[in-house]
N, C-alpha and C positions, 0 to 999 in steps of 0.2 A: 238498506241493511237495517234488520232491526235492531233498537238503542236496547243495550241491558241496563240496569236499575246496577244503584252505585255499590250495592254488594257485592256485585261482580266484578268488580275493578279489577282482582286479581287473579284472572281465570286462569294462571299457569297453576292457582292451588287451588283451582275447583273439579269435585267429579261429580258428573249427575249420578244421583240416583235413579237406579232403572225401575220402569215401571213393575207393578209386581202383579203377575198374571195366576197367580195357585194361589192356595193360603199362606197366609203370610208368619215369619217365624214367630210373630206374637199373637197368633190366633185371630187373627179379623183375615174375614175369607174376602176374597177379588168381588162378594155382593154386596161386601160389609154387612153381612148380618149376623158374624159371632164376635166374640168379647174376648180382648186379650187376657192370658193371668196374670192380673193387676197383683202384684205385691203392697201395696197399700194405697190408696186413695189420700189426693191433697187435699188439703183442708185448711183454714187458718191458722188453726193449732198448732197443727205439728207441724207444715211450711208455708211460713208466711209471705205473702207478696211482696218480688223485692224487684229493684227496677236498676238495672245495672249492677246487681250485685248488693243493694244498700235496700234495707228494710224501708219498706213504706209504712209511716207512723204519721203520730199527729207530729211528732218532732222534723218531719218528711217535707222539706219544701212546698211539693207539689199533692201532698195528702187535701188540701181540696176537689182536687181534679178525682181522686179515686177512690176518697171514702166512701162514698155510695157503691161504686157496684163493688167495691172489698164486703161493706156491707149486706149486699142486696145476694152475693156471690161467694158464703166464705169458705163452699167446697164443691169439688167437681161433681159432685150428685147434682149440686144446681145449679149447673150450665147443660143439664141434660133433660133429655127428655121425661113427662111423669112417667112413664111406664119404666124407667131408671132409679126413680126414687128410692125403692126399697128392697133394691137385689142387693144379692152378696158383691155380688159380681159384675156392675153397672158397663155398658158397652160403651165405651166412649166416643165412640163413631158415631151416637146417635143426641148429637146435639142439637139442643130446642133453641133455633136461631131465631126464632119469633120473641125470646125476650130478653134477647140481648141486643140492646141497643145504645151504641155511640163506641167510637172507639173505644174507650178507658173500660167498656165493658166486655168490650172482644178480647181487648189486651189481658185483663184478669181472668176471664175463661179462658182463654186458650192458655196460660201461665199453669192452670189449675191441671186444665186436660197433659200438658206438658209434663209437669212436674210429676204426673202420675205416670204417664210413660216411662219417665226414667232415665231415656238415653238420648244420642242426638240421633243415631240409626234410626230409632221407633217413629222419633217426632217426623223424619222425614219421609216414612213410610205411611204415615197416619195423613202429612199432607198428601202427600201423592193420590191416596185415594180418596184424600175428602176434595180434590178436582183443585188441587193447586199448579199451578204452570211455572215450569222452567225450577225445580224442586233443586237442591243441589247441599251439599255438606262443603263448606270453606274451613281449611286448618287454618290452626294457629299462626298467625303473621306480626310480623314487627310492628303494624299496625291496629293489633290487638292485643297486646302481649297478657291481656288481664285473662282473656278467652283462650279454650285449648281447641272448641270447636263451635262454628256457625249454622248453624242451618237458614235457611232462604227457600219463598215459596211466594209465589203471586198470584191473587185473584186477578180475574180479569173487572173491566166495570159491571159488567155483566153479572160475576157472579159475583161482586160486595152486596150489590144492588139486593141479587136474590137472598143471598144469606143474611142481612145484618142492615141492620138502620145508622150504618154508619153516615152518611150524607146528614146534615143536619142545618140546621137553619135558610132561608129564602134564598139568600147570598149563592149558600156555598151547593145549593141544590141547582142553581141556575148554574155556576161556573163547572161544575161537574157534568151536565147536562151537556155544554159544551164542548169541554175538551176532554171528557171520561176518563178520566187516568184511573190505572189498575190500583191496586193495597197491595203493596211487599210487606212480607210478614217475616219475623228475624227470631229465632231464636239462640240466645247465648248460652255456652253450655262453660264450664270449669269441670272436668272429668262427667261423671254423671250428675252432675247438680246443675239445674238450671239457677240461671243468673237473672236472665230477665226478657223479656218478650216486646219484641219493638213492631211497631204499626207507621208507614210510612205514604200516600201518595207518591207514582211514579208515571207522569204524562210521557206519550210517544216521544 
């Protein structure tokens, strides 16, 4: 029986997300090659990265870990591809996984790419086709009373590997090498405002 990742604990409040075979209500076609109508693009300006809900700042506990790619990343133009730079209209489907690298910088692009979607339907439609597995929207539980909706999404080892340099140092490239655990990817939502974006390892 396969083990689910501890988001799923509560599957009498989980529905999948069905895959989506036409174009999709926010305009990214089944080839992902059109652009949703982005109503505004994140940026650090107007929404700043926040991590459970709580601005990441220098006043931020853990603002060592993330000033850099805050920095290196401070809007969804640039988690995308160049030929995304200077459209009106940037496809967010076509992320430049070649330069994001380490967790903390997956986690702020995908917060960016999120926060421009807007909702937790979209996010979960946007993993779906960016080849996320076991995709799902969890409601609000007593065990989350802060959140109204969850989204959840897993890479396989396979494909962190392929997208993202998240694997880092000798160590943890050998112990991954080993026992390949997937990346569950979490997004919290408070009505349509994203709260915050969680990056987790989940072994067999």
């Amino acid at each position: 029986m396969e083990h689910k990742p501890s988001y799923f604990g509560a599957m009498s409040r989980l529905t999948a997300v069905s895959s989506v075979l036409a174009c999709l209500p926010f305009g990214i076609s089944a080839d992902g090659e059109s652009s949703p109508p982005l109503t505004r693009l994140s940026d650090q300006g107007v929404s700043p990265y926040l991590s459970m809900g709580r601005l990441v700042d220098e006043q931020h506990p853990r603002w060592e870990e993330y000033r850099e790619p805050i920095t290196q990343f401070p809007s969804v133009r640039a988690c995308l591809a160049p030929s995304e730079q200077e459209t009106d209209t940037p496809n967010v489907m076509n992320v430049d996984w070649d330069i994001i690298h380490g967790p903390y910088a997956v986690q702020v692009c995908l917060f960016r790419i999120f926060d421009t979607l807007g909702s937790p339907e979209l996010v979960a439609e946007w993993m779906e086709q960016n080849g996320f597995r076991d995709v799902g929207n969890l409601d609000r539980s007593e065990m989350m009373p802060k959140f109204d909706r969850l989204v959840v999404g897993q890479w396989t080892y396979e494909d962190t590997v392929a997208r993202s340099q998240i694997i880092s140092g000798p160590i943890n490239r050998l112990m991954n090498g080993v026992v390949q655990p997937s990346t569950v990817i979490s997004a919290r939502f408070s009505g349509t405002k994203l709260l915050s974006v969680g990056l987790s390892a989940k072994t067999k």
